[in-house]
N, C-alpha and C positions, 0 to 999 in steps of 0.2 A: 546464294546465301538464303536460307531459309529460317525461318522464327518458331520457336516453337513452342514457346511462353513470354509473355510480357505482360508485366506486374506493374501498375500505377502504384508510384508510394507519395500520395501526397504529402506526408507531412515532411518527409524528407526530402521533397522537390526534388526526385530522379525516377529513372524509371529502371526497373532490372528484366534486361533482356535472357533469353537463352538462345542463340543460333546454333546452327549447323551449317556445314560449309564445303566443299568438296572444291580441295587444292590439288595439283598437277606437281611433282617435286618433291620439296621441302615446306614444311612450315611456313608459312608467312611470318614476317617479324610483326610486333607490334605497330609501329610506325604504318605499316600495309595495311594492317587490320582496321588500325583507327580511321584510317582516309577514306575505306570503306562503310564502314558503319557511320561516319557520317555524315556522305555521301546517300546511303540509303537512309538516314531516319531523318535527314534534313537538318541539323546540327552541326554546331562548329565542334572543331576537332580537339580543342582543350575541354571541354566538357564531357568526354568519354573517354570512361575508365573498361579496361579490360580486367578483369576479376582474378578470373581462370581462363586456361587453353587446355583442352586436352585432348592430343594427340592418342590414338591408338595406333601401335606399332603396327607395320604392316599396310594401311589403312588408309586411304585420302582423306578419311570424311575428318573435320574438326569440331569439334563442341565449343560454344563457346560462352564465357557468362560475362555479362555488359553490366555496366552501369551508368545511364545518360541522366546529367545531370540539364538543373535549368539556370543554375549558375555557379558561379565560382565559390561561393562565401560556403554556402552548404557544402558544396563536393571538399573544401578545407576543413571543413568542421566535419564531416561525417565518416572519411574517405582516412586509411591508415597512411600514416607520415611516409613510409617506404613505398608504397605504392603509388603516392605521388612523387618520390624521387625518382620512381625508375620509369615514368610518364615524364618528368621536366627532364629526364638527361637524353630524351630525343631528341626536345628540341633545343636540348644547349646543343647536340650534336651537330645537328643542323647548321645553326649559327656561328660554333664553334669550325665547323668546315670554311665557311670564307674566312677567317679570321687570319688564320696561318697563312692564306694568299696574299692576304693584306702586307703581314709581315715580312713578308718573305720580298715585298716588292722597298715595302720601306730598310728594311737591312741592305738590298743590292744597292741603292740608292745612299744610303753614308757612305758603301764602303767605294763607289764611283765616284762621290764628293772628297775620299780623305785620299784616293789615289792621285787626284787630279790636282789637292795641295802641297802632297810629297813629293 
């Protein structure tokens, strides 16, 4: 991963990154991108926004435009409504993943308790 602009915006307490990136495959999903860039800029991982990706067909290399914030209250106020939804529905995903386990173990369980009363 490689930088090859990074802009201080003080008033807006983030920083906007430009990388480049040369992936093996497909695409990285978002959720990849972000553990990386926070990983390299030393940042936790709700505070970076992915802007754009852009892929050229053909092409390993990725462009990428960042936006690292220094906290939450700015990155709400600054940051488009949709583009923080499709950042918070990783990590409902995430969370959303054990949830159905959960479930799934509480349902076996009544329906063991209502076999065992009939």
């Amino acid at each position: 991963m490689q930088v090859l602009k990074e802009n201080e915006m003080k008033l807006l307490s983030r920083k906007r990154v430009t990388l480049v990136m040369e992936n093996k495959g497909a695409t990285p999903s978002r959720a990849e991108l972000i553990k990386e860039i926070a990983k390299k800029f030393k940042t936790k991982e709700d505070l970076v926004i992915i802007k754009h990706i852009y892929q050229q067909f053909g092409s390993n290399r990725t462009k990428l435009i960042v936006h690292l914030y220094e906290d939450k209250e700015k990155m709400k106020i600054f940051e488009h409504k949709d583009l923080l939804k499709k950042h918070s529905k990783k990590e409902e995903k995430q969370e959303g993943a054990e949830a159905p386990a959960e479930q799934a173990e509480s349902a076996a369980a009544k329906k063991e308790s209502e076999e065992s009363e009939g």
